[in-house]
N, C-alpha and C positions, 0 to 999 in steps of 0.2 A: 024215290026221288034221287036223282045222280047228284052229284054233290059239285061242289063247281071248285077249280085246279086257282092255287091262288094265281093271282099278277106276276107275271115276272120280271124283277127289277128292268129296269130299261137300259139298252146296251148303251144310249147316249144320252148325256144332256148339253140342253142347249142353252149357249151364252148371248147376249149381246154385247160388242163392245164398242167402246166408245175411243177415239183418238184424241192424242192430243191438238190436231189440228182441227179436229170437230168433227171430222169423216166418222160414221156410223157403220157396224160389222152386225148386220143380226143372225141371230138363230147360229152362231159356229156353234159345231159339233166335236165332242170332247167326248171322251170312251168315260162310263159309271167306274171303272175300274183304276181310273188316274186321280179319282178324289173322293174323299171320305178321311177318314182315321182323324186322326189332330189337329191334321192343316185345315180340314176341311175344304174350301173351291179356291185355295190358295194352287193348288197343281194345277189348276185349269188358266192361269194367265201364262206358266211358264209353254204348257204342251199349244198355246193359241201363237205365244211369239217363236214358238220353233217351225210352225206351221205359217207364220208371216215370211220368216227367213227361206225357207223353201220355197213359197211363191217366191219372193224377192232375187232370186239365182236365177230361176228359171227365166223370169219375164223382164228381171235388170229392171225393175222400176220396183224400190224398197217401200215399205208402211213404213208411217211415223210410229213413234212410242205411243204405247199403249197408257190413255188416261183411268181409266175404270173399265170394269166386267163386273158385268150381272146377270143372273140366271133368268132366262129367259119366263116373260109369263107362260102362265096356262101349262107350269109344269108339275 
């Protein structure tokens, strides 16, 4: 019987975030490899608002501040 290859960690997880104006972000994608260690999914609000700023350049229409982030269900 072949033996089965474990799971490989997932290249992304996904966050919902919440604004402070009430506007809803689901499912952003954030690399497995920007959190873990100490902080835990503390590195994933900063790589989410560098990734607002960048939209925000490009299109000139800024996100509000960021109220909460939470890892998405069903992950």
């Amino acid at each position: 019987m072949a033996r089965k290859k474990p799971a490989a960690a997932p290249a992304f997880i996904l966050f919902d975030v919440i604004y402070e104006d009430g506007a809803r972000s689901s499912n952003r994608r954030v690399p497995a490899g920007e959190l873990g260690g100490l902080d835990g999914d503390a590195p994933a609000r900063a790589f989410i608002e560098e990734q607002d700023r960048k939209v925000a350049e490009m299109s000139g229409n800024p996100r509000g501040p960021i109220k909460s982030i939470t890892r998405s269900p069903g992950q």
